[in-house]
N, C-alpha and C positions, 0 to 999 in steps of 0.2 A: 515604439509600440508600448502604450502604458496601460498594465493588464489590472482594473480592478474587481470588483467581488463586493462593492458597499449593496448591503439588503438580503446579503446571502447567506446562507447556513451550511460548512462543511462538516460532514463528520467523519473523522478517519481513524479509522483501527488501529491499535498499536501505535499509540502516537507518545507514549512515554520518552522516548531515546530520539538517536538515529534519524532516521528518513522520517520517518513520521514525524518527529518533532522539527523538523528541519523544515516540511510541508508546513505545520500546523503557523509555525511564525512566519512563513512567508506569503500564508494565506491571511492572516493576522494582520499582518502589513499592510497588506491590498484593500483591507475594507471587511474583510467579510467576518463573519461572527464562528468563530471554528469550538464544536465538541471534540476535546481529546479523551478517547476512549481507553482503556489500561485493564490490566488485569491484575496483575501482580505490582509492577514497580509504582506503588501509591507514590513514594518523594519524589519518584522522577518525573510523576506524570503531572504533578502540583508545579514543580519547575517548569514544564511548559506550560502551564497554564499564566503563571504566574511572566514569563518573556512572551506571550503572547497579549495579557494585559497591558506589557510595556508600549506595545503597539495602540494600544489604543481598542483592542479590537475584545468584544462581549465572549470571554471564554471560560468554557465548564469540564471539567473532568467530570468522565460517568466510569466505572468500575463492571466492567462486562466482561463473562469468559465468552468470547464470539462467535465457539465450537459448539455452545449450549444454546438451543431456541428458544429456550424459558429466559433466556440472561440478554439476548439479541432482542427479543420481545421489551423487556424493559429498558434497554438501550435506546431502543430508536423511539419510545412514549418517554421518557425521561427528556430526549431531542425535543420531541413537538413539543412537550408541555412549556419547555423554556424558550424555544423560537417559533415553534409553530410553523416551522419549513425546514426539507432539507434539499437543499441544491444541487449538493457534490457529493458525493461518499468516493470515497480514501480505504480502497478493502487493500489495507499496509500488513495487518497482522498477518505473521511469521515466520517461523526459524527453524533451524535446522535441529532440535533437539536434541540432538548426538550425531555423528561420524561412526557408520558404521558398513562394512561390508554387504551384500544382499545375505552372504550365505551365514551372516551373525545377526541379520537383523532381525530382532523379536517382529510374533504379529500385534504384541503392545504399540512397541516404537513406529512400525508403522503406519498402525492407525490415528497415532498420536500425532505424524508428521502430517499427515493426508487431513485431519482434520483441521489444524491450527493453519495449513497452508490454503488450501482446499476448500472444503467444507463452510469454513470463516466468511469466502467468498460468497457461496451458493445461500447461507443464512439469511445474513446483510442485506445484502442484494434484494433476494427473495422479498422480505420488508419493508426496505425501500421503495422499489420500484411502484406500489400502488400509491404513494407519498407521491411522487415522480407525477407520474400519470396524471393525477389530479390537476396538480401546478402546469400539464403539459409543458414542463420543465424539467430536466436535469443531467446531470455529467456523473458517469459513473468512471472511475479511476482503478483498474486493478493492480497491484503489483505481482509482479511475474519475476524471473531472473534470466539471464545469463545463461546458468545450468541448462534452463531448460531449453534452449538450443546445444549446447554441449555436453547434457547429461553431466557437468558436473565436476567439481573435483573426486579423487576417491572419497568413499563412506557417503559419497551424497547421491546415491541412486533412489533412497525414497521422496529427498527432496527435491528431483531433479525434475521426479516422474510427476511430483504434485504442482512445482510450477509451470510441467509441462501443460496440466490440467489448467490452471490458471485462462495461460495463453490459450486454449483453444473453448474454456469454455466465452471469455471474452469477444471471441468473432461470434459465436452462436447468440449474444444476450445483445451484438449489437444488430445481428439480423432481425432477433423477436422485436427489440425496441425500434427500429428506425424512424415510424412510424410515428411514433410518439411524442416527439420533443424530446426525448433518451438519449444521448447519445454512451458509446460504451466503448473504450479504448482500454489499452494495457500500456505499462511501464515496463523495462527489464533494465533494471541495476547489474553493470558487471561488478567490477571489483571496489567498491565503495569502503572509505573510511568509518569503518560502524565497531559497536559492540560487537557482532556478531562476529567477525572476522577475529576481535579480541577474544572470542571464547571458542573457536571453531575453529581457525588455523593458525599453526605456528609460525614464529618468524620467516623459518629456510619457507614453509608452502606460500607465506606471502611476499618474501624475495623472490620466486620461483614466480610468481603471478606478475609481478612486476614487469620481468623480463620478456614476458610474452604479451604486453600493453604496448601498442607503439607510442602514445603517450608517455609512455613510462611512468607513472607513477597512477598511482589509486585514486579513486574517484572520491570526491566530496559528497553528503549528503545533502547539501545545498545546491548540486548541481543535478540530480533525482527529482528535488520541488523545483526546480523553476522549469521541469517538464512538464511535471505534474500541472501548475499553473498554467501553461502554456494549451494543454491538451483539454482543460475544465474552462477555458476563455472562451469567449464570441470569435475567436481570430480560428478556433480548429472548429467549428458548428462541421464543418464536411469531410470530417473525418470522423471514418467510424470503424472498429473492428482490428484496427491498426497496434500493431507493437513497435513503441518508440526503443530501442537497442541504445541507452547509452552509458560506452562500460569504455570509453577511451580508445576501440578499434579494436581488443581484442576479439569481437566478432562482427566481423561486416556482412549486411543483407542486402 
C-alpha cells in the first residue's frame, strides 16, 4: 500500500514536537506540502520545518494560539495565501496543563485544558470546513486520547473530560460532513513516547503504565502518523466517525 499526498496541503496544530511533528514528516515524505502550526515552541517548530524540507516537501511554520478565533482566522488565510488549498487538517494541539485533583482544580485550569484540548478543535474545524466544501474535498484528523476512554490517569480528570469531548464531537462533524467529500475520523494515542509524558508523569507512573501495555512498552510517535496517514488516504474514503485506539492493547474495543 503506497500512501501518497503529491498536490496536497496539511495543516496540523501543534506540530512543534511529538506527534505532530512526527505526522508533519511523514506527510512531508508522502508528497504533500505540510503547514506546521506552533504557538510557543518557535526553535522546535523551525526544526520541523526544517526535516520536513529534508523531505523534499514545500513547508511553512504559522505561529497561532488555536484557542483564539482572531489568531485561527490568520492561520488558516496565512494557509491559503501560500497554498491556496487545505486538504487535511491535523487538530493535534494539546496538553494536559498540569495534574491536578477535580476537587484542586481551579475554574482557570480548567478552562485552560477544555480550550487548548477542546475548543482548538471546534475553531479549526469551524474554518476549515468551508475551505473543504469548496474543493468538495477533505480529511479532517482529530486527536483524542486514551483517557478519554478511561478517564485517565489521576490529576487528568479535566483532560480526560475534554478528550472525551474530542471523541464525540468527531462522530457529530462526521455525520454533518458526509455529504460533502469531508470525511472526519479521530486518533487515540495511548501511552506514546512524547514530551508530554516527560513533563506529566514520573518514572514509577510510567513503569506503572508500562506494566498494564500488553506490548509492554510505550508507544512511538511515529507510530500515531502512519495512523494518521492511513485515515487522511483514499484507502479509509469509508470511514467516517471512527476512533482509531492505538495505545499497544492497554485498551481493546
Amino acid at each position: 500500500m503506497n500512501v501518497r499526498f503529491d498536490g496536497k496541503t496539511v495543516l496540523i496544530t501543534g506540530a512543534s514536537t511529538g506527534i505532530g511533528r512526527a505526522t508533519a514528516i511523514e506527510f512531508a515524505d508522502s508528497g504533500a506540502s505540510v503547514v506546521v502550526n506552533y504557538n510557543a515552541s518557535q526553535a522546535e517548530a523551525e526544526k520541523t520545518v526544517e526535516l520536513c524540507g529534508a523531505k523534499g516537501a514545500p513547508t511553512i511554520a504559522v505561529k497561532a494560539d488555536v484557542t483564539k478565533e482572531a489568531e485561527v482566522t490568520q492561520l488558516v488565510k496565512t494557509t491559503m495565501d501560500k497554498f491556496g488549498r487545505i486538504d487535511i487538517l491535523v487538530n493535534n494541539a494539546g496538553t494536559l496543563v498540569e495534574r491536578k485533583k477535580i476537587e484542586e482544580t481551579s475554574e482557570e485550569l480548567w478552562d485552560k485544558v477544555m480550550a487548548v484540548n477542546l475548543k482548538s478543535v471546534f475553531l479549526v474545524t469551524q474554518q476549515v470546513i468551508p475551505i473543504m466544501k469548496k474543493q468538495n474535498y477533505g480529511r479532517i484528523l482529530n486527536m483524542t486520547s486514551v483517557a478519554a476512554r478511561n478517564g485517565g490517569g489521576l490529576g487528568a480528570g479535566h483532560y480526560s473530560a475534554a478528550k472525551a469531548g474530542v471523541l464525540t464531537l468527531t462522530k457529530n462533524l462526521a455525520k454533518e460532513l458526509a455529504q460533502t467529500g469531508i470525511t472526519v475520523n479521530a486518533i487515540s494515542p495511548g501511552i506514546i513516547s512524547t514530551l508530554y509524558h516527560d513533563k506529566y508523569s514520573t518514572p514509577e507512573m510510567r513503569e506503572n503504565f508500562k506494566k498494564m501495555i500488553p506490548l509492554g512498552r510505550e508507544g512511538k510517535p511515529e507510530e500515531i502518523a502512519y495512523a494518521v496517514l492511513f485515515l487522511a488516504s483514499d484507502f479509509a474514503e469509508y470511514i467516517i466517525g471512527e476512533t482509531m485506539e492505538i495505545n499497544g492493547g492497554i485498551w481493546m474495543d
